[in-house]
N, C-alpha and C positions, 0 to 999 in steps of 0.2 A: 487432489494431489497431496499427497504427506513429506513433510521435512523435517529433518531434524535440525532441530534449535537450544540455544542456551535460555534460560531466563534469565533477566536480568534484575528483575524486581516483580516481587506481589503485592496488591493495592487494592485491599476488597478483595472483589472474587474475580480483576483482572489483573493477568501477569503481563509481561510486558518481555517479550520473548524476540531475541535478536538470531535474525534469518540472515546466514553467510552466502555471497552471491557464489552459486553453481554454475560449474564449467561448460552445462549444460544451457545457461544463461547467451553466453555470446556476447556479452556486455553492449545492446543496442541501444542503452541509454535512454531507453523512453518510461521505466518506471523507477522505482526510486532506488534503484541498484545506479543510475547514473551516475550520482552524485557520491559514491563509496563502494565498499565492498561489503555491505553490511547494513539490515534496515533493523530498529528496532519497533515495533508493532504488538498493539494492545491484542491478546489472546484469552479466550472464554475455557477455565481450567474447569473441566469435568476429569479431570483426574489431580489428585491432590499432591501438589507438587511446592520447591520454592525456591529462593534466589537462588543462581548456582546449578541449579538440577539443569541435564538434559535430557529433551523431551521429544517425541513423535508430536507432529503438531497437522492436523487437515488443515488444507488449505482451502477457502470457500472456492467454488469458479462462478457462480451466480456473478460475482466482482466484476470478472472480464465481459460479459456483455453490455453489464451497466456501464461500465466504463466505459466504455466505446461509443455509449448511447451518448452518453455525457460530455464527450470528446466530440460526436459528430454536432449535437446542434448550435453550440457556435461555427461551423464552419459554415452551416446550414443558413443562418441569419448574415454572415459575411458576407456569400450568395446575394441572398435577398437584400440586405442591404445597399451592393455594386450597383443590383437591377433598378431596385427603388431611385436610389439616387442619377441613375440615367435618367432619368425622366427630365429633369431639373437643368442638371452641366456635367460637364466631366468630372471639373475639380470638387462636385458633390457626388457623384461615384465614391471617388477614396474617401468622403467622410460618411457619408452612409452605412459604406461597407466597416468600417470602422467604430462609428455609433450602436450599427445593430450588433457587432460583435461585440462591443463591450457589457452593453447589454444582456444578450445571452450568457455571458459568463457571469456578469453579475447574478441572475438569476441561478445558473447552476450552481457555483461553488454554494449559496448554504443547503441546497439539494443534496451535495454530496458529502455535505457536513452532518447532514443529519442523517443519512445511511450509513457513514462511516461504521455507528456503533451501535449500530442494531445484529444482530445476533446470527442471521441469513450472512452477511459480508464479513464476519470476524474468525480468525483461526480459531480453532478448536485444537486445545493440549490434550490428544485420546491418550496418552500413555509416557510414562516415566521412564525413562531408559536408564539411567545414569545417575545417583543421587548424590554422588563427589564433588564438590566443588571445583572447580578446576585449580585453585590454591591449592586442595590438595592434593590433587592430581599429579602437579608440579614437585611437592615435597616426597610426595611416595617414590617416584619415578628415580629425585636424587639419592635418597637412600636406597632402593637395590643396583644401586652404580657401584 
Protein backbone atom coordinates (compact mmCIF):
# COMPACT_ATOMS: atom_id res chain seq x y z
CA UNK A 1 0.00 0.00 0.00
CA UNK A 2 1.63 3.57 -0.89
CA UNK A 3 0.81 6.86 1.07
CA UNK A 4 1.64 10.09 0.93
CA UNK A 5 3.45 11.48 3.77
CA UNK A 6 5.30 14.58 5.20
CA UNK A 7 8.71 14.01 6.77
CA UNK A 8 9.30 15.34 9.73
CA UNK A 9 12.89 14.70 10.33
CA UNK A 10 16.16 12.81 9.00
CA UNK A 11 18.38 10.85 11.49
CA UNK A 12 20.94 8.69 9.50
CA UNK A 13 19.44 7.12 6.90
CA UNK A 14 16.02 7.18 8.76
CA UNK A 15 13.38 9.73 8.21
CA UNK A 16 10.65 9.87 10.34
CA UNK A 17 7.66 10.50 8.17
CA UNK A 18 4.08 11.47 9.57
CA UNK A 19 1.15 9.35 8.05
CA UNK A 20 -2.48 11.64 8.21
CA UNK A 21 -5.31 9.13 9.08
CA UNK A 22 -7.37 8.48 5.77
CA UNK A 23 -11.02 8.70 5.34
CA UNK A 24 -10.55 5.46 4.09
CA UNK A 25 -9.45 4.50 7.79
CA UNK A 26 -12.97 4.64 9.63
CA UNK A 27 -11.31 5.65 12.76
CA UNK A 28 -11.71 1.93 14.66
CA UNK A 29 -9.31 2.86 16.92
CA UNK A 30 -7.34 -0.32 17.09
CA UNK A 31 -4.03 1.03 15.68
CA UNK A 32 -2.28 4.02 16.45
CA UNK A 33 -4.63 6.36 14.40
CA UNK A 34 -6.72 5.89 17.89
CA UNK A 35 -5.03 7.95 19.81
CA UNK A 36 -4.76 11.12 16.95
CA UNK A 37 -5.26 11.97 13.50
CA UNK A 38 -1.69 11.41 12.70
CA UNK A 39 1.21 8.74 13.49
CA UNK A 40 4.72 9.64 13.08
CA UNK A 41 6.88 6.50 12.06
CA UNK A 42 10.44 5.67 11.39
CA UNK A 43 10.78 5.18 7.26
CA UNK A 44 13.94 3.43 5.19
CA UNK A 45 14.73 6.45 2.41
CA UNK A 46 15.80 4.78 -0.80
CA UNK A 47 15.09 7.91 -2.33
CA UNK A 48 16.96 10.97 -1.16
CA UNK A 49 14.80 13.24 0.53
CA UNK A 50 14.48 15.64 3.82
CA UNK A 51 12.60 17.50 6.54
CA UNK A 52 9.66 19.17 5.07
CA UNK A 53 9.71 17.17 1.59
CA UNK A 54 6.61 15.21 0.62
CA UNK A 55 6.83 11.83 -0.15
CA UNK A 56 5.12 8.39 -1.70
CA UNK A 57 6.04 6.16 1.14
CA UNK A 58 5.19 1.72 0.66
CA UNK A 59 3.69 0.49 3.33
CA UNK A 60 5.02 -3.04 4.51
CA UNK A 61 1.79 -5.61 4.86
CA UNK A 62 4.22 -8.42 6.11
CA UNK A 63 3.29 -6.04 9.65
CA UNK A 64 -0.51 -7.00 9.47
CA UNK A 65 -0.09 -10.83 9.82
CA UNK A 66 2.55 -10.45 12.38
CA UNK A 67 0.54 -8.42 14.15
CA UNK A 68 -2.11 -10.30 14.61
CA UNK A 69 0.08 -13.32 15.44
CA UNK A 70 1.33 -11.00 18.30
CA UNK A 71 -2.05 -10.00 19.20
CA UNK A 72 -3.40 -13.64 19.24
CA UNK A 73 -1.10 -15.50 21.69
CA UNK A 74 -1.88 -13.59 24.66
CA UNK A 75 -5.33 -14.22 24.27
CA UNK A 76 -4.21 -17.88 23.47
CA UNK A 77 -2.42 -18.18 27.01
CA UNK A 78 -5.50 -16.28 28.77
CA UNK A 79 -7.42 -19.48 27.48
CA UNK A 80 -4.93 -21.75 28.76
CA UNK A 81 -4.42 -20.08 31.75
CA UNK A 82 -8.64 -20.02 32.82
CA UNK A 83 -8.27 -23.89 31.84
CA UNK A 84 -4.97 -24.46 33.99
CA UNK A 85 -6.17 -22.73 36.66
CA UNK A 86 -9.66 -24.72 36.88
CA UNK A 87 -7.92 -27.53 37.97
CA UNK A 88 -7.06 -25.85 41.27
CA UNK A 89 -10.65 -23.24 42.38
CA UNK A 90 -12.44 -20.97 40.64
CA UNK A 91 -11.02 -17.91 42.20
CA UNK A 92 -7.54 -19.42 40.57
CA UNK A 93 -9.31 -19.46 37.10
CA UNK A 94 -9.22 -15.49 37.12
CA UNK A 95 -5.50 -15.59 38.38
CA UNK A 96 -4.14 -18.06 35.88
CA UNK A 97 -5.97 -16.67 33.33
CA UNK A 98 -4.28 -13.53 34.20
CA UNK A 99 -0.73 -14.75 35.20
CA UNK A 100 -0.42 -16.56 31.87
CA UNK A 101 -1.57 -13.55 30.12
CA UNK A 102 0.77 -11.29 31.53
CA UNK A 103 3.27 -13.45 30.76
CA UNK A 104 2.57 -13.82 27.13
CA UNK A 105 2.79 -10.31 26.81
CA UNK A 106 5.79 -10.05 28.70
CA UNK A 107 7.27 -12.29 26.23
CA UNK A 108 5.94 -10.58 23.15
CA UNK A 109 6.34 -6.89 23.57
CA UNK A 110 10.40 -7.13 23.15
CA UNK A 111 9.56 -9.69 20.22
CA UNK A 112 8.01 -6.94 18.63
CA UNK A 113 10.51 -4.39 19.71
CA UNK A 114 12.85 -6.14 17.97
CA UNK A 115 11.03 -6.50 14.50
CA UNK A 116 9.81 -3.08 14.86
CA UNK A 117 13.14 -2.09 12.95
CA UNK A 118 14.23 -4.48 10.78
CA UNK A 119 13.69 -3.56 7.24
CA UNK A 120 10.79 -6.31 6.01
CA UNK A 121 8.30 -4.16 8.76
CA UNK A 122 9.40 -0.46 7.98
CA UNK A 123 8.02 2.03 5.27
CA UNK A 124 9.85 2.48 2.51
CA UNK A 125 10.18 6.46 1.04
CA UNK A 126 10.14 5.09 -3.03
CA UNK A 127 9.63 8.67 -4.21
CA UNK A 128 9.71 12.57 -3.66
CA UNK A 129 6.86 14.25 -4.65
CA UNK A 130 7.02 17.68 -3.24
CA UNK A 131 10.24 19.35 -2.03
CA UNK A 132 8.51 22.71 -0.54
CA UNK A 133 8.34 22.92 2.83
CA UNK A 134 5.16 23.49 3.78
CA UNK A 135 6.42 26.96 5.43
CA UNK A 136 6.77 27.66 2.19
CA UNK A 137 4.03 26.61 0.87
CA UNK A 138 2.03 28.82 3.12
CA UNK A 139 4.18 32.07 2.09
CA UNK A 140 3.92 31.39 -1.79
CA UNK A 141 0.14 30.79 -1.51
CA UNK A 142 -0.18 34.45 0.53
CA UNK A 143 1.67 36.21 -2.00
CA UNK A 144 -0.38 35.26 -5.25
CA UNK A 145 -3.54 36.41 -3.11
Amino acid sequence: MKEECVITKVKGGTAYIALAQQDKCGGCRLCAFGRGKKVVLPAIMDAPCKAGDTVIAEMPTKETAFSLFLFIIPLVFLGLGFFVGGFIHDIARVAGALVFCAAAVAVCVPIERAFRRRREFMPVIIEVIDNTKPVEKAENAQKSE
